[in-house]
C-alpha positions as CSV (number, residue, x, y, z in Angstrom):
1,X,15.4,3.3,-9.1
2,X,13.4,5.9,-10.6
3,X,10.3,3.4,-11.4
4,X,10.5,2.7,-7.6
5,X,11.0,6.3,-6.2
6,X,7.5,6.8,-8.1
7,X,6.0,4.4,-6.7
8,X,6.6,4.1,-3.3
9,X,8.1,7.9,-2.2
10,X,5.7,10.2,-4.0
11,X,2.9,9.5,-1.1
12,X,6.0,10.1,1.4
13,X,6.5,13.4,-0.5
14,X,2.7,14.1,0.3
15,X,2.8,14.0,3.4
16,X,6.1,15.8,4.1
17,X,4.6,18.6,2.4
18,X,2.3,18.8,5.5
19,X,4.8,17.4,8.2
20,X,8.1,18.4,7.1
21,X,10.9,17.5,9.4
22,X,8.8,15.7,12.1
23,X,8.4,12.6,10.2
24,X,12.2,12.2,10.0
25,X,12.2,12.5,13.8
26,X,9.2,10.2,14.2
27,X,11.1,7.0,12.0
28,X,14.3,7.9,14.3
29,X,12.7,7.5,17.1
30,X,11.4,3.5,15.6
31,X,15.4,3.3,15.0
32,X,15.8,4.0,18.9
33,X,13.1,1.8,19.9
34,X,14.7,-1.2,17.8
35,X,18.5,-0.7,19.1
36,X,17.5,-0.4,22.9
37,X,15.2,-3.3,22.1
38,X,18.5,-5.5,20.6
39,X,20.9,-4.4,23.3
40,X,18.5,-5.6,26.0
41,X,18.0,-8.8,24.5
42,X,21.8,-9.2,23.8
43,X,22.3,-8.9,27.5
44,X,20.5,-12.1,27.8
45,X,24.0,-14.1,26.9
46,X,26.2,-13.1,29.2
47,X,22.7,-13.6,31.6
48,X,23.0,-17.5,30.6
49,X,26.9,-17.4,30.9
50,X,26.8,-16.1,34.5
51,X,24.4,-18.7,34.9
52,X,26.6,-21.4,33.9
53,X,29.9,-20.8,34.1
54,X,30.8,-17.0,35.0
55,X,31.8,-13.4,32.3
56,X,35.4,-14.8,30.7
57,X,37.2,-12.4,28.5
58,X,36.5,-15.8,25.8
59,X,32.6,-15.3,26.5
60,X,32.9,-11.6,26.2
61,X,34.4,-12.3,22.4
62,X,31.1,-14.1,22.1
63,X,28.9,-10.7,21.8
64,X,30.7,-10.0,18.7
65,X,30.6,-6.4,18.4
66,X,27.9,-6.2,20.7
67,X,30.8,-6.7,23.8
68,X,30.7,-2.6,24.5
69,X,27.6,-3.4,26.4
70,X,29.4,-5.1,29.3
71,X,32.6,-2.9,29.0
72,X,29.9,0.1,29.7
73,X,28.8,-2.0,32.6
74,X,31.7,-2.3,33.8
75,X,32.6,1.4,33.2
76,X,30.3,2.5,35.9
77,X,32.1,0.0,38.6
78,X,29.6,-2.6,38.5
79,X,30.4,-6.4,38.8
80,X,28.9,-8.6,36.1
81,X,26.9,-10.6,38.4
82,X,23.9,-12.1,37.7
83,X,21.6,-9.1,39.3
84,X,23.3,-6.4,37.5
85,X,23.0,-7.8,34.1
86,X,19.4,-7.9,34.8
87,X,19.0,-5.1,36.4
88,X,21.1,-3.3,33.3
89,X,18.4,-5.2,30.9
90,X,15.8,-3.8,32.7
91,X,16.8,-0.2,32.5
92,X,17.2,-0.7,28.5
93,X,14.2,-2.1,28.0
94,X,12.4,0.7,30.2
95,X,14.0,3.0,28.4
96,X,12.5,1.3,25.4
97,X,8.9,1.2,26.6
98,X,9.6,5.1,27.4
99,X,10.5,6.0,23.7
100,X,8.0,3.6,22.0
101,X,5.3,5.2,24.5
102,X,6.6,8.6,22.7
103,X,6.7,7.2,19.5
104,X,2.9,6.2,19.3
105,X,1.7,9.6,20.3
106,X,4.0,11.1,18.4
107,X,2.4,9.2,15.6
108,X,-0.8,9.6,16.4
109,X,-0.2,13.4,16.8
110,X,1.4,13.5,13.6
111,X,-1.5,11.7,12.4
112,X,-3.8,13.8,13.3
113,X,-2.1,16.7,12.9
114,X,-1.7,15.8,9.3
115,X,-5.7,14.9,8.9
116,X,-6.4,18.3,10.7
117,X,-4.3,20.3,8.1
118,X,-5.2,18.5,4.9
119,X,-8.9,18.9,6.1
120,X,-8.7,22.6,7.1
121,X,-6.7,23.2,3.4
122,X,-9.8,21.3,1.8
123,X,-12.6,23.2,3.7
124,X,-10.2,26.7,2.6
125,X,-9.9,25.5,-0.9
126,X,-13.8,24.8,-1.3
127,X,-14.3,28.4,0.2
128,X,-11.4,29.9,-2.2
129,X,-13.2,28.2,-5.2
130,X,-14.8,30.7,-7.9
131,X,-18.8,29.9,-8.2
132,X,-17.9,29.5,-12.0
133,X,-15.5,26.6,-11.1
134,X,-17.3,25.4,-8.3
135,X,-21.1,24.8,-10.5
136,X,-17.9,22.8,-13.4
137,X,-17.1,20.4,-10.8
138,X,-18.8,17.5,-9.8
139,X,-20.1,18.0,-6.2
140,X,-20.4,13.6,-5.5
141,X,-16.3,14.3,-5.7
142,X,-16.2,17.1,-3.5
143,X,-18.6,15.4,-1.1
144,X,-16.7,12.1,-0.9
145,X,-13.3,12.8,-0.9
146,X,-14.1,15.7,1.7
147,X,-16.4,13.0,4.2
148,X,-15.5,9.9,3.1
149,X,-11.8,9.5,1.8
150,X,-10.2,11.8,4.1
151,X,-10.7,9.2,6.6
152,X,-9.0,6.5,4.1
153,X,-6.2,8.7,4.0
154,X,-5.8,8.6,7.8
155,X,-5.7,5.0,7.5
156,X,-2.9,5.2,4.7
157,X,-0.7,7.7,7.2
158,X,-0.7,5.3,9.7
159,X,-0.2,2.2,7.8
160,X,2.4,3.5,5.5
161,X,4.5,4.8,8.5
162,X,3.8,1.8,10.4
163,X,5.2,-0.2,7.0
164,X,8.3,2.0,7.3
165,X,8.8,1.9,10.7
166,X,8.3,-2.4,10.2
167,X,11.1,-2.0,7.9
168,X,13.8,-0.3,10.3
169,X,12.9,-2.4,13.2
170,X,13.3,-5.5,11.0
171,X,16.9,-4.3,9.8
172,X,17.6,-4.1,13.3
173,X,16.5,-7.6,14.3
174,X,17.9,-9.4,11.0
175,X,21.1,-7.8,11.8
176,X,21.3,-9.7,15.4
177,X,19.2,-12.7,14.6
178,X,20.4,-16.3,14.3
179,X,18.0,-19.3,13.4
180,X,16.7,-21.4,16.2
181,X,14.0,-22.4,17.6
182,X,11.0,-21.1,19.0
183,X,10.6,-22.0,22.7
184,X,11.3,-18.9,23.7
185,X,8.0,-17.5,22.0
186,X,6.0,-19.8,24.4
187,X,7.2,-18.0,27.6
188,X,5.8,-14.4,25.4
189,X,3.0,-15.7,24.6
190,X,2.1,-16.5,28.2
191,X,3.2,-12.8,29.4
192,X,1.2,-11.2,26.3
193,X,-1.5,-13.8,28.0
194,X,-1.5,-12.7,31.6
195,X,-0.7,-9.0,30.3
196,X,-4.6,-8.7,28.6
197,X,-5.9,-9.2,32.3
198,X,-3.9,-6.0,33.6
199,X,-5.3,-3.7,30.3
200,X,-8.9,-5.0,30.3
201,X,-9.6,-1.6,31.9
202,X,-8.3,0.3,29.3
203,X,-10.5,-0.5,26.6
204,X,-13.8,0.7,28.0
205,X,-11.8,4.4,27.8
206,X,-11.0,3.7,24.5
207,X,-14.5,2.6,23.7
208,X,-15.7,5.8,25.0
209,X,-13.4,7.9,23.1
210,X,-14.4,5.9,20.1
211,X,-18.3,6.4,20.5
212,X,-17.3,10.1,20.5
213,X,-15.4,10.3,17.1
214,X,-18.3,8.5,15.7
215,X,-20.7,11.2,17.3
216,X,-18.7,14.3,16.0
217,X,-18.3,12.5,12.5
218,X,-21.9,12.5,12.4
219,X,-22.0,16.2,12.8
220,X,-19.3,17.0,10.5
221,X,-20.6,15.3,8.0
222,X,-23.9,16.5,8.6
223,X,-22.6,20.3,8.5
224,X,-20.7,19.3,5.4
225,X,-23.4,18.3,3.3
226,X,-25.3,21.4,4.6
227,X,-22.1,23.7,3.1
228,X,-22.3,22.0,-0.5
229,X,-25.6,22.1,-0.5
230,X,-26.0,25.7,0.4
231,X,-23.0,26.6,-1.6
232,X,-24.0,29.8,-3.3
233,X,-26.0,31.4,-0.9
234,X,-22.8,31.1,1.8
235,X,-20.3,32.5,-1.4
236,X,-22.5,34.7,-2.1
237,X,-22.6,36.9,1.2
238,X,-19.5,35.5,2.3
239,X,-20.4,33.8,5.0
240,X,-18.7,30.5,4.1
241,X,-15.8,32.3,6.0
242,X,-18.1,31.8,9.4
243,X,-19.2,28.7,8.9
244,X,-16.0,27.1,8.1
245,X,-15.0,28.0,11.5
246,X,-18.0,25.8,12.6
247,X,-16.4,23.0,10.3
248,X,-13.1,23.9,11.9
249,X,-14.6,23.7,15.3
250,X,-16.0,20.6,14.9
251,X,-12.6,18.7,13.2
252,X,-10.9,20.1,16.7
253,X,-13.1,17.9,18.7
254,X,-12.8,15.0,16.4
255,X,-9.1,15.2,17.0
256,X,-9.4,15.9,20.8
257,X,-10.8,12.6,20.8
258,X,-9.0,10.7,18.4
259,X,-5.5,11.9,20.3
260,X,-7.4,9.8,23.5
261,X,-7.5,6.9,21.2
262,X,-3.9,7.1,20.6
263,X,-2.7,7.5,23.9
264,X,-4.7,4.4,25.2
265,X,-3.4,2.5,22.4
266,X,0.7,4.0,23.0
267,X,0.3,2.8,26.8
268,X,-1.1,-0.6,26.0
269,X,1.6,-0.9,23.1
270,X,4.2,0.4,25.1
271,X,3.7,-1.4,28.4
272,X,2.3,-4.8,27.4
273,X,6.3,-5.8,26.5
274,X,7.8,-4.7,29.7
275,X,5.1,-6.7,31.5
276,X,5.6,-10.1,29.3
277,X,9.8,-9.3,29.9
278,X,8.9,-9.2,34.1
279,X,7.6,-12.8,33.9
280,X,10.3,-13.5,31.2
281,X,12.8,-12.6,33.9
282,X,11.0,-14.2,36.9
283,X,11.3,-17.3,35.0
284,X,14.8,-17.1,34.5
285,X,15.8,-16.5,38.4
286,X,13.2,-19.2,39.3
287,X,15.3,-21.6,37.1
288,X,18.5,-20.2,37.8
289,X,18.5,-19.8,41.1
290,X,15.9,-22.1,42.9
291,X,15.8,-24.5,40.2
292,X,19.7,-25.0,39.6
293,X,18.7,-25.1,35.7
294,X,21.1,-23.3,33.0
295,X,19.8,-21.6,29.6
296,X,21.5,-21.7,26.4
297,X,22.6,-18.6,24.6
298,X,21.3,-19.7,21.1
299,X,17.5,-18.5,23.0
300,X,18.8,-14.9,22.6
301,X,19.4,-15.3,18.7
302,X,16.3,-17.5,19.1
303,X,14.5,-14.1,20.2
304,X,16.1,-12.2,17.5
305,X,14.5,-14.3,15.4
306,X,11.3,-14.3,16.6
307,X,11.5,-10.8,16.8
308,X,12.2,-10.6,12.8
309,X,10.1,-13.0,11.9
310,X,6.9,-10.9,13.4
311,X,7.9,-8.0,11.7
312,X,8.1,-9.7,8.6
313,X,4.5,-10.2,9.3
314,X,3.5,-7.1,10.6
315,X,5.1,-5.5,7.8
316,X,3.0,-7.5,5.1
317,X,0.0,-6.3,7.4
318,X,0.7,-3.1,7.0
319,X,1.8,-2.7,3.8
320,X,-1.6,-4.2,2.5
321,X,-3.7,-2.1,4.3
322,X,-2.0,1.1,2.8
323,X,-2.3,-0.8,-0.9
324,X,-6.5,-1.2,0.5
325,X,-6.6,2.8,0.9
326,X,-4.4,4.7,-1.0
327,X,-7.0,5.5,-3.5
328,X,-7.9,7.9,-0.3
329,X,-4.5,9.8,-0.9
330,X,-4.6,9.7,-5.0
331,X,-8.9,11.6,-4.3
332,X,-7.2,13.6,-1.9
333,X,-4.0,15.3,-4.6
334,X,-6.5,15.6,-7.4
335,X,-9.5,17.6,-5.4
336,X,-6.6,19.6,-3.7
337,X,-5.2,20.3,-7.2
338,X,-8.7,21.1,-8.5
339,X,-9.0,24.0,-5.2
340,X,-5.9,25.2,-6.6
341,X,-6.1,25.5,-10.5
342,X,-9.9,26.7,-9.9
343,X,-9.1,29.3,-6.9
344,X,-10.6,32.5,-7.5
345,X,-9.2,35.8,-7.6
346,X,-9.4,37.7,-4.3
347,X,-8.9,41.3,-5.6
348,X,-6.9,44.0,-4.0
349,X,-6.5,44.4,-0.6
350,X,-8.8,47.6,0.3
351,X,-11.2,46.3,2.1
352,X,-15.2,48.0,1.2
353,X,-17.2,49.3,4.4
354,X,-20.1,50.5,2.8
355,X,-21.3,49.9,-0.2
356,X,-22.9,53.5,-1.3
357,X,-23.4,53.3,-5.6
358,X,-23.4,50.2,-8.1
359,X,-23.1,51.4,-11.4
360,X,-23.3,48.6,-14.2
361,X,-21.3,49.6,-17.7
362,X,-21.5,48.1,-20.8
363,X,-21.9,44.6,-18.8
364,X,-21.6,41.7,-21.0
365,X,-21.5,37.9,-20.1
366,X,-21.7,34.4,-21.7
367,X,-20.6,31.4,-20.6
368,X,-20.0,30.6,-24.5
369,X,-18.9,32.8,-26.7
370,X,-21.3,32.0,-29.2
371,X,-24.0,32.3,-26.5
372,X,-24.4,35.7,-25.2
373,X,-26.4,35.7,-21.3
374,X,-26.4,39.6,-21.3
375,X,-25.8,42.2,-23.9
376,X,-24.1,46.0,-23.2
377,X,-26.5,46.4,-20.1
378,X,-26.0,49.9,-18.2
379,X,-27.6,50.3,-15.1
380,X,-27.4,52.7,-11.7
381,X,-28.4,50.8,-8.6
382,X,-29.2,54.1,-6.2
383,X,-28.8,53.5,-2.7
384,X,-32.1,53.1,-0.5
385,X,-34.0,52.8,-3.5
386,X,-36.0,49.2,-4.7
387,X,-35.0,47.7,-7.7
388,X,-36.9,45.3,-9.7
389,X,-35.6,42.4,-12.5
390,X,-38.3,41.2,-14.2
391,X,-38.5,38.5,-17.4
392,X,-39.0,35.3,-19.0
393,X,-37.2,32.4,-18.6
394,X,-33.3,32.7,-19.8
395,X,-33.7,36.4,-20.1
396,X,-30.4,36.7,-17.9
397,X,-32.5,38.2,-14.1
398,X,-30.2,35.6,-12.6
399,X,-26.9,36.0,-14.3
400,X,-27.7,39.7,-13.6
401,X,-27.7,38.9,-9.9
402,X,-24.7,36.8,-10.2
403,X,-22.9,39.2,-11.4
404,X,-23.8,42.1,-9.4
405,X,-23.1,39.8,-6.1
406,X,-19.5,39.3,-7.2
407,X,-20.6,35.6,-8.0
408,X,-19.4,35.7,-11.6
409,X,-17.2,38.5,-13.3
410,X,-18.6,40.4,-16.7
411,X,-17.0,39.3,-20.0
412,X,-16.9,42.6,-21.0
413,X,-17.6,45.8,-19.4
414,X,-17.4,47.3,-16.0
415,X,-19.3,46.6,-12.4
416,X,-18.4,50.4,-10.7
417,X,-18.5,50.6,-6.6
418,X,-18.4,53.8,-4.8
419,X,-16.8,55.0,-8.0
420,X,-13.8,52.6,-8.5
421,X,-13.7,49.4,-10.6
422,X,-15.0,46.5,-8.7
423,X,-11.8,44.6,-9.2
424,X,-9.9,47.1,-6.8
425,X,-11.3,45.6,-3.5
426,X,-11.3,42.9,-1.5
427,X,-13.7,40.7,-3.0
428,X,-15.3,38.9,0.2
429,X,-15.7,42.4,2.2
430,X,-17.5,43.5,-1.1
431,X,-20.3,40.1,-1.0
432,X,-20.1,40.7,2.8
433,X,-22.1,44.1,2.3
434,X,-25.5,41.7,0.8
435,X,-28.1,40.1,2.4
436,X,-29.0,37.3,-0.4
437,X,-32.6,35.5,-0.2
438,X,-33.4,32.5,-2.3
439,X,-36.8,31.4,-3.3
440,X,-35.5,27.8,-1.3
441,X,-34.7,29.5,2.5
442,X,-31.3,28.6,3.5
443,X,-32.2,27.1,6.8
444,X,-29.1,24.7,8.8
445,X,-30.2,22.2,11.3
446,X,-29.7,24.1,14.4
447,X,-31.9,26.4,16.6
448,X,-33.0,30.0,15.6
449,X,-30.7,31.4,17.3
450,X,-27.6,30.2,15.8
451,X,-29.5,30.2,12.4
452,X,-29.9,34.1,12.3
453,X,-26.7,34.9,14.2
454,X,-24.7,32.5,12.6
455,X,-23.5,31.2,15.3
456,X,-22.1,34.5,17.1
457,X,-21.5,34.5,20.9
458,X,-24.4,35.7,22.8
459,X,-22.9,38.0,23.8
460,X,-25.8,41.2,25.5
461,X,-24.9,43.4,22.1
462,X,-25.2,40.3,19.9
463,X,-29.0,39.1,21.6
464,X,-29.9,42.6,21.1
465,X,-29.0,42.8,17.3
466,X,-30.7,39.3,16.5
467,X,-34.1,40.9,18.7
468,X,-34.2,43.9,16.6
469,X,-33.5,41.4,13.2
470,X,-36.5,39.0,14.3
471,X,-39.0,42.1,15.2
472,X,-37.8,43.6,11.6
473,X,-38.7,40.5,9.8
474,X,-41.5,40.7,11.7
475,X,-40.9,37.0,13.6
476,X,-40.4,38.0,16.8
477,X,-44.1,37.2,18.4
478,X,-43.5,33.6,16.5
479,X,-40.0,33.1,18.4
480,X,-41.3,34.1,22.0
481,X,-44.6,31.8,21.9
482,X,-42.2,28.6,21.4
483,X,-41.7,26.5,24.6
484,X,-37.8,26.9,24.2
485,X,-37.5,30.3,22.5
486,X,-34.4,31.3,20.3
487,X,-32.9,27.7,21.3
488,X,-35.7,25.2,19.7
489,X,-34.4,23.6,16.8
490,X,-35.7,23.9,13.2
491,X,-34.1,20.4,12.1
492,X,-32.6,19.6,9.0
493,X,-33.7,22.4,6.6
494,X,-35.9,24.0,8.7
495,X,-38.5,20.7,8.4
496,X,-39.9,21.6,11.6
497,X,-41.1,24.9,10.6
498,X,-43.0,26.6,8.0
499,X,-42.3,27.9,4.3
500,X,-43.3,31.2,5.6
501,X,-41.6,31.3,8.6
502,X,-38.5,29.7,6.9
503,X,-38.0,32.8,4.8
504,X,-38.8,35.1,7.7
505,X,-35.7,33.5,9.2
506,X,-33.5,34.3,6.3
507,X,-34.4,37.5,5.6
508,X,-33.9,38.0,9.7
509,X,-30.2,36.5,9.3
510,X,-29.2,39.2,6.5
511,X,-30.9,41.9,8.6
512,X,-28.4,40.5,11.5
513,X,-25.3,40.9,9.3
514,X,-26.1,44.9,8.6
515,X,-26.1,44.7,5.2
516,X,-26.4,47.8,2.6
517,X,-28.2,45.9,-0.1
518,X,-31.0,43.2,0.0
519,X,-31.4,41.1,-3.1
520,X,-34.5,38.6,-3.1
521,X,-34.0,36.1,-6.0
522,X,-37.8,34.8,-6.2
523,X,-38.4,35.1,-2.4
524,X,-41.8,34.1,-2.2
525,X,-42.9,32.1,-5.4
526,X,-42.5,29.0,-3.4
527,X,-44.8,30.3,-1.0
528,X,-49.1,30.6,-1.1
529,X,-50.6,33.4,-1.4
530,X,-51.3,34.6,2.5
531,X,-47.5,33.8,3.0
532,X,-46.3,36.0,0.4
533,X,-48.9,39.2,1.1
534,X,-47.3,38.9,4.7
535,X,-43.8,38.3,3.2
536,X,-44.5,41.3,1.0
537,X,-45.4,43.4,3.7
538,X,-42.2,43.0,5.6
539,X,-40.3,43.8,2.0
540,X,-42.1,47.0,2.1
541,X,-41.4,47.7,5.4
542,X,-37.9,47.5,4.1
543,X,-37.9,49.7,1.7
544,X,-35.9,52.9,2.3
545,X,-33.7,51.6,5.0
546,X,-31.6,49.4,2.3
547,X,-31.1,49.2,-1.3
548,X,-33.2,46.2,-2.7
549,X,-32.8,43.9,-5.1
550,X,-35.8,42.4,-6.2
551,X,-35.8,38.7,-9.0
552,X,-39.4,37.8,-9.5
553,X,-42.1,36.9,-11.5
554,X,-45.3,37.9,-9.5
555,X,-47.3,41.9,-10.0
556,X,-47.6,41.6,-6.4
557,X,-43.7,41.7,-5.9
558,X,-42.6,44.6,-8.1
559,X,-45.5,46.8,-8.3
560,X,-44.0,49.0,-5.7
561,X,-40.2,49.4,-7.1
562,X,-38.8,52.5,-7.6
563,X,-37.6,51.6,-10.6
564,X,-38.2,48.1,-13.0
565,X,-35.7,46.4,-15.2
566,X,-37.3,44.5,-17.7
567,X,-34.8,41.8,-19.6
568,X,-35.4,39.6,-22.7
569,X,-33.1,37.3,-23.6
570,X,-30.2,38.9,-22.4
571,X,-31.0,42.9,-23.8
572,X,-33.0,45.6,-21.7
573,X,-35.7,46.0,-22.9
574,X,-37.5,48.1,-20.8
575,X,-36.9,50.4,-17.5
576,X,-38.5,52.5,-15.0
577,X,-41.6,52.5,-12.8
578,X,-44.4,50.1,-13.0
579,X,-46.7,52.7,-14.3
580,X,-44.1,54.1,-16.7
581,X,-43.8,50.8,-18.2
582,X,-47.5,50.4,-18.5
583,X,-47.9,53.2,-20.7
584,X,-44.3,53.1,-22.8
585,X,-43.3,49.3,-23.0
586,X,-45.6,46.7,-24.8
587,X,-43.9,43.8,-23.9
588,X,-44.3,44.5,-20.0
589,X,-47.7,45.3,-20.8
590,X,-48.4,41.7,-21.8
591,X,-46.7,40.4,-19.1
592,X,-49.0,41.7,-16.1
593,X,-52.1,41.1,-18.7
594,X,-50.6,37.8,-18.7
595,X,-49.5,37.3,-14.7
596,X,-45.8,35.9,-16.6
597,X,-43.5,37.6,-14.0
């Protein structure tokens, strides 16, 4: 029993944790379906007995236990006649077609309600990572199971349910089925025949409705890739919490169409029995009545049977195609485990609204603790002024960064804001307070606007903060000489535009946001040399309305910092003003003679 449990109830157990109680309500309602379906089909006896030879109180012991259906008849001061026994299968098996109508989209809301949830939790989980965690895990994983298996696991909800629900309705039918044979399926297969004709029209809505999930799969995947991708940059100033909204946005309209789907299909399902049981029943008074003929009660049991028998089948169906995709649901639990174990710690709730000192205090870090990244650093950051990290290869400039951006947390020692420890705010308000700049510009395939806004509302107050962000990064003459403005289209990392312009456009994005410290993490060594003077020039324009960070190798870059940290593998080694370190530092000294930095 518990070998079986394992095996078959643990994936129920998944997705009650994000369904609860509505699943017990949606394999009632499959209970419902199959008892109005079985007392309908009952009815057909004493149908065949009127026929023939009239309701006896012998013929009534015939229905077994199934004889409350004519005493309930009879209750409500009908006859048992021929027209009311139809007339009372009709109303059950209308009643059937109304609660298996509500069972599909009930399904299919459950469905998508559950792929709706599990996505939102995985897109929250990949923000809530910690960068340390997220650079350990292998991003193919996240990718896949995030784009590709999620839509597996849709396949597996609806198969396993539909397994389950195969399982009650064939209970119901073994119960009430006697062996026969199968002439009876003849006269379904012609209504399911002639039935096609009246739904024809339904499946160019559907195909509609299906061109459009395809369409806003593309996108989502398209924004997803753009998310891993760009990972850092959008922990790093918090703005993963935006554009998960865009994700979010975009899974909405997936659903809006995929519910479509599911209603087409609930009517077609729900309706295409009734319609086959019309002609069933037009048969039967055609014989009966105009024909003189009389039907045998063993086709009742007969349809019982056939009934059983094709949920036998559908139930093999359906099993199978959950068995195809459950490895779906198994990469679902074990990246979902991985977002929990690896979350990272938010910090306390006080939220930072402007960040005014960064003091740096005995800061060590390694990633092994036989391999030091920075040793007992102390530094001041002072507000509005330019600060420059300069070194070799591995001398720690980036960890340095890291660190300060909240990306990764010291080993030892202390990161001090506004003279509290770091640790006692909120730790996305603090990242929210940087503009971050990479040497590769973090540019997403849509049009400027939405690129430096991120895609705010334009709203009068929002089109006048991106102007004043564009003329800043000195942009703004490039943006109004395009044919289409702030609404062309830079394409899939910015392939339509230039490396220069690329970068204006970041540096315009984090002038957007109102930031209180810039940090420029090789800004413009991918660039030439006329790109990076003008770059430079609109850093220096810069200077003294924000703090800046400055990570670079070039003269041109860091001659004009207020104050220059020089790092070699992992110690300070030298600090203050380009001149200043001219004169007193040797090292520094051969690295301009030498162009290293």
């Amino acid at each position: 029993m518990n070998k079986l449990i394992k095996k078959y109830f643990r994936y129920f157990s998944f997705f009650y944790e994000y369904l609860g109680y509505k699943l017990f309500i949606l394999l009632s309602s499959s209970l419902l379906v199959g008892l109005l379906d079985g007392f309908g089909l009952a009815l057909f006896i004493p149908v065949f007995q009127v026929a023939s030879e009239g309701i006896t109180p012998e013929s009534k012991e015939g229905l077994g236990s199934l004889s409350f259906l004519l005493d309930g008849i009879e209750s409500f001061g009908f006859g048992l006649n021929l027209n009311v026994i139809l007339a009372s299968m009709m109303i059950l098996f209308v009643l059937k077609s109304i609660v298996k109508f509500y069972d599909g989209v009930y399904k299919t809301r459950l469905q998508m309600e559950f792929v709706k949830k599990l996505r939102f939790e995985m897109v929250d989980g990949l923000e809530g990572m910690s960068f340390k965690n997220f650079v350990n895990l292998d991003a193919g994983k996240i990718q896949n199971t995030l784009s590709g298996e999620v839509f597996k696991v849709t396949y597996s909800f609806l198969t396993y349910f539909t397994t389950i629900q195969n399982v009650i309705l064939l209970l119901v039918y073994i119960t009430l089925a006697m062996l026969s044979n199968f002439q009876f399926a003849i006269l379904v297969s012609i209504g399911g025949f002639l039935s096609n004709f009246l739904f024809k029209f339904i499946f160019k809505f559907t195909e509609k409705a299906s061109v459009g999930v395809t369409a806003y799969n593309h996108e989502f995947q398209s924004y997803l890739i753009q998310a891993v991708h760009n990972y850092k940059y959008l922990k790093a100033t918090d703005y993963f919490s935006k554009y998960k909204l865009k994700l979010k946005e975009i899974i909405n309209s997936i659903e809006l169409q995929q519910k479509k789907i599911g209603v087409y299909s609930s009517f077609m399902s729900s309706t295409r029995e009734p319609v086959v049981l019309l002609v069933v029943i037009l048969v039967i008074l055609i014989q009966v009545n105009l024909m003189g003929g009389q039907i045998s009660s063993i086709m009742v049991s007969l349809l019982f049977f056939y009934r059983a028998l094709n949920y036998v089948i559908s139930l093999q169906t359906s099993w199978q195609g959950f068995v195809s995709h459950y490895g779906g649901i198994v990469a679902s639990m074990e990246l979902m485990n991985d977002f929990r174990d690896k979350k990272e710690d938010p910090g306390k709730p006080e939220k930072i609204k402007k960040l005014e000192t960064i003091k740096i205090d005995k800061l060590k870090f390694a990633y092994n603790p036989k391999i030091p990244v920075l040793n007992q650093v102390n530094l001041d950051i002072e507000r509005l002024k330019t600060l420059a990290l300069v070194g070799g290869s591995g001398s720690g400039k980036t960890t340095m960064v890291n660190l300060i951006i909240g990306l990764l947390q010291p080993t030892e020692g202390k990161i001090i804001i506004n003279g509290k420890a770091r640790s006692e705010f909120d730790i996305a308000s603090y990242r929210r307070r940087f503009g971050y700049i990479t040497q590769e510009p973090v540019i997403f395939n849509d049009n400027i606007f939405n690129n430096v806004t991120f895609w705010d509302d334009k709203t009068s107050e929002n089109v006048a903060r991106f102007n004043q962000a564009i003329k800043l990064a000195n942009i703004d003459s490039f943006v109004e000489g395009l044919p289409n403005k702030d609404e062309t289209k830079l394409g899939d990392n910015g392939m339509l535009i230039s490396g220069g312009q690329k970068q204006r456009i970041s540096i315009a994005r984090e002038l957007y946001k109102e930031v209180d410290v810039l940090i420029l993490d090789e800004a413009t060594s991918a660039l030439d040399s006329e790109t990076e003077r003008s770059i430079q020039e609109n850093i220096d324009n810069l200077r003294g309305k924000y703090t800046i960070i400055i990570v670079a190798h070039r003269l041109s870059t860091v001659k004009k910092a207020d104050k220059i940290l020089v790092l070699e593998a992992g110690d300070v080694v030298g600090e203050g003003t380009f001149e200043e370190l001219i004169a007193k530092s040797r090292s520094f000294k051969r690295m301009v003679e030498l162009q290293e930095f």
